[in-house]
C-alpha positions in Angstrom: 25.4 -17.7 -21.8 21.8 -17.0 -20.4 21.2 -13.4 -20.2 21.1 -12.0 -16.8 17.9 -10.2 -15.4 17.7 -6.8 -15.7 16.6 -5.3 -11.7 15.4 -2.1 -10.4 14.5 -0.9 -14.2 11.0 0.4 -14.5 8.8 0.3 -17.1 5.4 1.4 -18.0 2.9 -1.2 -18.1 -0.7 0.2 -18.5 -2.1 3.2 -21.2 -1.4 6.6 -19.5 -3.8 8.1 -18.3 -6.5 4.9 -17.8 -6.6 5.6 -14.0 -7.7 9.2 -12.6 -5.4 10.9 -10.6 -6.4 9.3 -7.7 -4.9 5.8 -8.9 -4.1 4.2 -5.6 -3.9 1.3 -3.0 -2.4 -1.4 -5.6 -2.5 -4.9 -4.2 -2.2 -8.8 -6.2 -4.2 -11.7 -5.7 -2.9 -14.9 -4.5 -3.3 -15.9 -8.4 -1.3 -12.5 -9.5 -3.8 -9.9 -10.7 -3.3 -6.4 -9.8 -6.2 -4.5 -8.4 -6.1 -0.1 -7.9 -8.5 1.8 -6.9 -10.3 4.7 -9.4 -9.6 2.8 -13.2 -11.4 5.0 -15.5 -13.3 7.0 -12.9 -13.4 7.5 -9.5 -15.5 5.1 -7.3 -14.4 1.7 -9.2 -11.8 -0.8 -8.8 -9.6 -1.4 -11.7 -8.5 -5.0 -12.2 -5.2 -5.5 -14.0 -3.6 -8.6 -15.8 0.2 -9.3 -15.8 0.0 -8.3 -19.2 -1.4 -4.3 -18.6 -5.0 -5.2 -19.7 -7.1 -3.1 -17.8 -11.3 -3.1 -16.7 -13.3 -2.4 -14.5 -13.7 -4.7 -11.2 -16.5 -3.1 -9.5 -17.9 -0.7 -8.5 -18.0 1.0 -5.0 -21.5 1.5 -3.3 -22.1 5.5 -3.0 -20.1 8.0 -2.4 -16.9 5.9 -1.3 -13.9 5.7 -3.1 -10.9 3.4 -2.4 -7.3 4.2 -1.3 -5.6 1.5 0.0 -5.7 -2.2 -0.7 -4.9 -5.7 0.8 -5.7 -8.8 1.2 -7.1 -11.1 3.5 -5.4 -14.9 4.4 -8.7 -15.8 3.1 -8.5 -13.9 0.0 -10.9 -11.6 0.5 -10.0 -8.0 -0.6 -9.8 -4.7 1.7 -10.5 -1.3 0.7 -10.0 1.6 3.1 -12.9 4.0 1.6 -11.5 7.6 2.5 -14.9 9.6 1.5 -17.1 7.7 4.3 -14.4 6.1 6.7 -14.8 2.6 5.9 -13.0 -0.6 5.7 -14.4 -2.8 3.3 -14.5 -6.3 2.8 -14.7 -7.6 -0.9 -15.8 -11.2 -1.4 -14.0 -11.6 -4.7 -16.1 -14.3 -6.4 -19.4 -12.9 -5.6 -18.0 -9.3 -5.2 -20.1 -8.7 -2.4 -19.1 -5.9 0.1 -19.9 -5.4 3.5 -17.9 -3.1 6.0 -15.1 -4.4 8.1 -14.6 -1.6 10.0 -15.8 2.1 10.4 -15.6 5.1 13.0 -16.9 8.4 12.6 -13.4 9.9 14.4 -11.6 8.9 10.9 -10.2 12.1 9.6 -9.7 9.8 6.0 -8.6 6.1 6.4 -6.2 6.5 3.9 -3.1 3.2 3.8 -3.8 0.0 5.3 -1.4 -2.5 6.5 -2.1 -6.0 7.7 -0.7 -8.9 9.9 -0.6 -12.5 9.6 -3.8 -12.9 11.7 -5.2 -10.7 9.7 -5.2 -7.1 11.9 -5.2 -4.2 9.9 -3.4 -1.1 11.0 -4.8 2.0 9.2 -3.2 5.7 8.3 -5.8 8.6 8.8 -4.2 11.9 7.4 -5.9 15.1 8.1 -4.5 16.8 4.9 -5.6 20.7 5.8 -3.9 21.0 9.2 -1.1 18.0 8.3 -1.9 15.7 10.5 -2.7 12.5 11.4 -3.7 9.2 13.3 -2.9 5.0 13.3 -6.2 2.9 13.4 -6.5 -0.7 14.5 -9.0 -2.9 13.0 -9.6 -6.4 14.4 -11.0 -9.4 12.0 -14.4 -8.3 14.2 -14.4 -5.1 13.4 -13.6 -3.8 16.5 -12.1 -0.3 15.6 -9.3 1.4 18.1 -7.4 4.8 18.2 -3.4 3.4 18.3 -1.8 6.9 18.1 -3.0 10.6 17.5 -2.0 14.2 16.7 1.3 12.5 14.5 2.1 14.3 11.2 0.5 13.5 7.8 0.3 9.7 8.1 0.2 8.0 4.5 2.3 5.0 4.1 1.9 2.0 6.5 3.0 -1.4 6.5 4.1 -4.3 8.9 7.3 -5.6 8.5 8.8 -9.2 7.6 8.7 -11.0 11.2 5.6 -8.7 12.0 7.5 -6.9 14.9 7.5 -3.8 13.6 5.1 -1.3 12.2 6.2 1.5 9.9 4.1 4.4 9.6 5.9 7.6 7.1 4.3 11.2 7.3 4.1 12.6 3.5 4.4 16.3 4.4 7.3 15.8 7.4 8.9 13.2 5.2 9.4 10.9 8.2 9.2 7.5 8.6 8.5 6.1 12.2 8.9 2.6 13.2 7.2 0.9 16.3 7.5 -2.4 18.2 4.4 -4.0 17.1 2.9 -7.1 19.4 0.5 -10.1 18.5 -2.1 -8.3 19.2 -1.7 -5.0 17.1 -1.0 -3.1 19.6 2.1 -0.8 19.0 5.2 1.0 21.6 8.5 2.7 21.2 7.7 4.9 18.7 11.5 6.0 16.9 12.6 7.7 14.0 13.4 5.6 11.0 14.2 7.9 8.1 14.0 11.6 7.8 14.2 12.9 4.2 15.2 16.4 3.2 12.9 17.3 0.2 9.7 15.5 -1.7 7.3 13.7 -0.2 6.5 9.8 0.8 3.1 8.2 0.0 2.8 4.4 0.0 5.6 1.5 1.6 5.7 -2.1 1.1 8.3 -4.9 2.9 10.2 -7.8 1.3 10.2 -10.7 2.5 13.8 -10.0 4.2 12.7 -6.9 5.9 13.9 -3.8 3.5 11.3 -1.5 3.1 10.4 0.5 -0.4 8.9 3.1 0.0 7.1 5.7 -2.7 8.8 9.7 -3.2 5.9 11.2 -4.5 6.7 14.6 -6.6 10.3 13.0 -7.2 9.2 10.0 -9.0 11.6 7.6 -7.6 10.7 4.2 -4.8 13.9 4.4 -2.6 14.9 0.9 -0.7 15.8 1.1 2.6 17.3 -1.6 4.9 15.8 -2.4 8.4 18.8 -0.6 9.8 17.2 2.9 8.8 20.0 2.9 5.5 19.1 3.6 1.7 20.2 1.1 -0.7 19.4 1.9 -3.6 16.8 4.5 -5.4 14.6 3.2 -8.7 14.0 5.8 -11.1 10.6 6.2 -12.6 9.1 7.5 -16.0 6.4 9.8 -14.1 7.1 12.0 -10.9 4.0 11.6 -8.4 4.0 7.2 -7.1 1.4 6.9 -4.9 2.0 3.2 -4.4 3.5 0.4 -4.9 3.1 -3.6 -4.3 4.9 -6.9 -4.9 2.9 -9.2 -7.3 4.1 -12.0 -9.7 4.7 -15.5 -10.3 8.0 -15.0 -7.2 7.0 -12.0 -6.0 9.6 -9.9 -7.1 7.7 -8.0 -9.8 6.6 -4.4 -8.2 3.8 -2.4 -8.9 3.7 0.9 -8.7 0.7 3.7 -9.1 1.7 6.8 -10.6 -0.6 10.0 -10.2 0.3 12.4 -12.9 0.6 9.8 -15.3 -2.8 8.2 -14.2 -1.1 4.3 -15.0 0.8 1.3 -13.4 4.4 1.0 -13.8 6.6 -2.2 -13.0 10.1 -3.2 -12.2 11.8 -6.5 -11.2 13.5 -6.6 -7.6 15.5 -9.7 -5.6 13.7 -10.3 -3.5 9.7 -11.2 -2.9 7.4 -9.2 -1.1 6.2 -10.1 2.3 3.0 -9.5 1.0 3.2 -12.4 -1.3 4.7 -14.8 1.2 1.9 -14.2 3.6 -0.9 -14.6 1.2 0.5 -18.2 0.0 1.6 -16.9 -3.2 5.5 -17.5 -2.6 6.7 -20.1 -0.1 10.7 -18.5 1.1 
C-alpha cells in the first residue's frame, strides 16, 4: 500500500537564524532554486537548494536591499529594492543588474507581482502613517501610479487567468481584489477578505485560483478560495511569515520566509503554483 503524501504540514528547511530579520521576497527558478533576499546580511541575495543549503547569490549595489522577488518569462530575476525605489533586473548567469523601473514618488516598493507579458504591479507601503500605493511597471520601464492613499499595501499578486489583482493591507488586514486588463491597468476595486486580528504580509496563487496568503505575528499561511472563503489554515513553527512561494519539481512545494526565526520553512500543497506554470516549470 503506497503511503499517502502528507499536505499542508510544515517543516523547517534552512538553519535558523541564516537570514536577517528582513528575510523576504522568496521566489524559484525555472530549474527550482529558491532565491530571498538579506541571507546572512542585509543587502545580498540568498540562493537556496531543495535541500536547505544556503549562500550567498549576490550582492546588491549600494545602499539597496531587496524585498520582493519574481521572475521574468525570460528568466531574468526582479528585485523591488525598498531603500532606493528600484526595480531591478538580475541577469542570472552573468548576474548583471540594471534597473527596470524607478520613481522618486515610491514611498518603499515593497511586493511585486507579475503577468504573463511580463507587467509588474508593485505595493508601496508608507509604514509611519499606514499607508499605501499600487505601481505599474512596463517591460520598458515605464513607471505609473495605479491607486493611492489605500491602507498599508504589502502583499500583491495576479491571479490564475490574470483577471484579477489582489492587493492585502498588513495593518487593516484587508485584502482587495480588482478587475485587472491586458494592459495592467486595474477597476472595481472590492473587498476580498477582512481579518479580525494579526497581520498579512506576502500572497501567492495556485494554479486554480486560491490564494495563500502569509499572517504575519500568527504564524499561520491561510488558503482562501477565489470566492473570498478560507479553506484551510497551515500552522507554522515560527510566528512572523513574511512570504511565501511555490517551487518544486510540480510546483506544489511552498516556501515560506519567516522573520523571527530568520529561515525558510516548507510544506507540500495540491495544487501547483501559478507562478510555476507561467514560468514553464509545470505544464497543467
Amino acid at each position: 500500500m503506497e503511503n499517502k503524501e502528507q499536505l499542508f504540514t510544515s517543516r523547517v528547511l534552512t538553519e535558523p537564524q541564516g537570514f536577517t530579520s528582513g528575510i523576504e521576497g522568496p521566489g524559484c527558478d525555472a530549474q527550482g532554486i529558491l532565491y530571498a533576499v538579506n541571507y546572512a546580511e542585509q543587502g545580498t541575495i540568498g540562493r537556496v537548494t531543495p535541500k536547505g543549503d544556503c549562500s550567498v547569490f549576490l550582492n546588491m549595489p549600494g545602499t539597496s536591499i531587496g524585498n520582493g522577488i519574481r521572475f521574468t518569462r525570460a528568466g531574468e530575476m526582479l528585485i523591488a529594492d525598498y531603500v532606493n525605489h528600484n526595480v531591478w533586473k538580475v541577469d542570472m548567469a552573468t548576474k548583471a543588474m540594471t534597473v527596470l523601473g524607478h520613481s522618486p514618488d515610491m514611498n518603499q516598493p515593497n511586493d511585486i507581482a507579475i503577468t504573463a507579458t511580463d507587467i509588474v504591479l508593485a505595493s508601496d507601503p508608507n509604514w509611519g502613517n499606514n499607508t499605501g500605493n499600487i505601481w505599474r511597471i512596463t517591460p520598458d520601464g515605464t513607471v505609473t501610479l495605479l491607486e493611492s492613499n489605500m491602507g498599508t499595501t504589502n502583499g500583491i499578486e495576479v491571479s490564475a487567468d490574470e483577471k484579477t489583482l489582489y492587493v492585502n493591507e498588513s495593518v487593516q488586514r484587508r485584502i482587495w481584489a480588482y478587475d485587472l486588463s491586458a494592459d495592467g491597468s486595474v477597476s472595481n476595486k472590492r473587498l476580498f477578505i477582512e481579518f479580525p486580528d494579526f497581520g498579512l504580509d506576502g500572497m501567492r496563487c495556485d494554479a486554480q485560483g486560491n490564494v495563500y496568503c502569509t499572517r504575519f505575528g500568527k504564524g499561520t499561511i491561510v488558503k482562501i478560495s477565489p470566492a473570498g472563503k478560507i479553506l484551510k489554515e497551515i500552522q507554522l513553527h515560527g510566528k512572523n511569515c513574511t512570504n511565501l512561494t511555490f517551487g518544486g519539481r510540480d510546483g506544489r512545494t511552498v516556501y515560506v520566509t519567516v522573520a523571527d526565526n530568520g529561515n525558510i520553512e516548507t510544506f507540500r500543497v495540491d495544487i501547483p503554483g501559478r507562478d510555476r506554470v507561467l514560468c514553464g516549470a509545470v505544464t497543467l
